[in-house]
Every structure is written in C-alpha cells, then in structure tokens.
C-alpha positions in Angstrom: 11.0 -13.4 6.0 8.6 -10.6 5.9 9.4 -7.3 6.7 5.8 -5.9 6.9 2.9 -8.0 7.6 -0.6 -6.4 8.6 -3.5 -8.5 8.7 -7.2 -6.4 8.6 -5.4 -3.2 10.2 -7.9 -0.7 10.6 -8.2 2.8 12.3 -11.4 4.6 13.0 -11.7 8.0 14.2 -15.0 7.8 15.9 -17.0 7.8 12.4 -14.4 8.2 9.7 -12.7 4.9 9.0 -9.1 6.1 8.3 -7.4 3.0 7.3 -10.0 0.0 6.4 -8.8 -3.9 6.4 -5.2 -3.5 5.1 -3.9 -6.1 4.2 0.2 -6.1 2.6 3.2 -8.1 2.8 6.7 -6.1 2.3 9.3 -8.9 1.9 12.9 -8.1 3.8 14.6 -6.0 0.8 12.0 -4.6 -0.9 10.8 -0.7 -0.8 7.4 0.2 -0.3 5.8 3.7 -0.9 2.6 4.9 0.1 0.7 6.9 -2.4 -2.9 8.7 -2.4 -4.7 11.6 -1.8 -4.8 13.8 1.4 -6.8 11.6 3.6 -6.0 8.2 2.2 -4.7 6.9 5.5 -1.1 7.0 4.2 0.2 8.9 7.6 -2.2 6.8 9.8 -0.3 3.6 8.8 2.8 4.4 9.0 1.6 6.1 12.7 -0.1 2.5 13.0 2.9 0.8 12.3 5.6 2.8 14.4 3.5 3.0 17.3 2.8 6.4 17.2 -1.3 5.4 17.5 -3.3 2.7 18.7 -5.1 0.8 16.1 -8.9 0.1 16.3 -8.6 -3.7 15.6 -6.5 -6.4 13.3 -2.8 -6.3 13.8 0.6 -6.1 12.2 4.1 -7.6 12.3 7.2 -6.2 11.8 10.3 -8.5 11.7 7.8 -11.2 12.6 6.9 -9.1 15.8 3.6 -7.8 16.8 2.4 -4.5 17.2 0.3 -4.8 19.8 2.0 -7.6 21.8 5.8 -6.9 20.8 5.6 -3.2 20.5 8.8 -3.3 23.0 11.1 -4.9 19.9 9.3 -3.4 17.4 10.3 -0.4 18.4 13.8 -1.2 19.0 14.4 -2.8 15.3 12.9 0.2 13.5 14.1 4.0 12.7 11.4 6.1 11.6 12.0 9.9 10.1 8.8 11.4 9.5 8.6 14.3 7.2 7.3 17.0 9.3 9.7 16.2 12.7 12.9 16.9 10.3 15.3 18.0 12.8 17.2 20.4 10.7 14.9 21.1 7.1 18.5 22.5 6.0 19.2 19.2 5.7 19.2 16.6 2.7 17.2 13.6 3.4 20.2 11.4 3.6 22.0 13.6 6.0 18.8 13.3 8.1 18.1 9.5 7.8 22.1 9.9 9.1 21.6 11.7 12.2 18.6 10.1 12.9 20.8 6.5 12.4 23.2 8.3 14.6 21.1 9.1 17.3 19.5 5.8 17.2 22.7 4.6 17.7 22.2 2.1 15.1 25.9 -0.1 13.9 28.2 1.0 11.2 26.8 -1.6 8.6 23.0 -0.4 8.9 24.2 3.1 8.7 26.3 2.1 5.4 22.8 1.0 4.4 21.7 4.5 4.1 24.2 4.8 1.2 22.9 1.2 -0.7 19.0 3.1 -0.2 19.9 6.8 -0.5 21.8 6.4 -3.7 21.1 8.2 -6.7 19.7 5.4 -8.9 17.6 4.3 -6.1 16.3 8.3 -4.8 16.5 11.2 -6.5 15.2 13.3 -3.6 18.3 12.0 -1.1 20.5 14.6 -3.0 
C-alpha cells in the first residue's frame, strides 16, 4: 500500500508557485526526506500534506485517504513534529518524536517504532 500518494499537488501564493505538479509515491516502510534550497517548497508540502494549508489544486493520499475529502482520518493516522514547534529544544529529537507520540496518545507498538526509526544506524541526529 502507499503511504504517500500526491497526484499534480500544487500551491500558489498569489504569483509564486510554491510547490508545482508533484507527483511521489512513498510506499508503507520506506523514509522519505525532503531536500533543497530555502524556498524549494519543502515546508509547503509537508504543510500541504498535514493539513496545515490548503492546496491550490491536485490532491494527495495518505494511507489511501484524501486530503481534501478525508482530512478527518488523515489527520487522525498521522503525527507530525515540525522543527520550529519543538516543545522543549532541550530535547533530543527522539525524546520529542516521544512526547509528541505521548501526547497523541498513539499505542505502545507505534511508540516502540520510534526506537526501530530513531536508532542510530538509521539517524544520527536522534541522539
């Protein structure tokens, strides 16, 4: 099953295209990073993709849900920890990706997850 499916997602800004036709399939149990220069589109997606902004046409599916039909459950089968909403910076990214799990209240078996993706073979900056 796909994890991440967008199809043509694009965001305009009124004149500035931010993100322009994406098109990416993430299967269930692979990563996917995001890399590019300051105003790639890199925060717009992932914004895009949590529901944090509307997109300006095209769509996505997460879990085989839509974004703009399902956002309801695709909300509620995704945690998101952006960067710059760290609750405590003091914190190591695991130990935040933990609370955050925590206060998503998400089971005992996904949180153990965060130890299969946070360990050190797999992320160097978790420690």
């Amino acid at each position: 099953m796909d994890a991440i499916k967008t199809i043509d997602l694009t965001k305009k800004y009124k004149d500035l295209t931010a993100v322009d036709r994406l098109n990416l399939t993430v299967q269930q149990g692979e990563l996917l990073s995001l890399l590019g220069v300051n105003g790639a589109g890199k925060t717009t997606t992932i914004k895009m993709l949590t529901g944090l902004t509307r997109l300006t046409s095209g769509d996505a599916y997460l879990l085989g849900k839509s974004i703009l039909t399902e956002s309801a459950a695709v909300k509620s089968a995704i945690a998101a920890s952006p960067q710059e909403t760290a609750v405590a910076p003091n914190l190591t990214a695991k130990e935040n990706l933990e609370l955050m799990a925590g206060m998503k209240t998400l089971s005992f078996s996904k949180r153990n997850d965060l130890e299969i993706l946070c360990s050190p073979s797999r992320c160097c900056s978790c420690r």
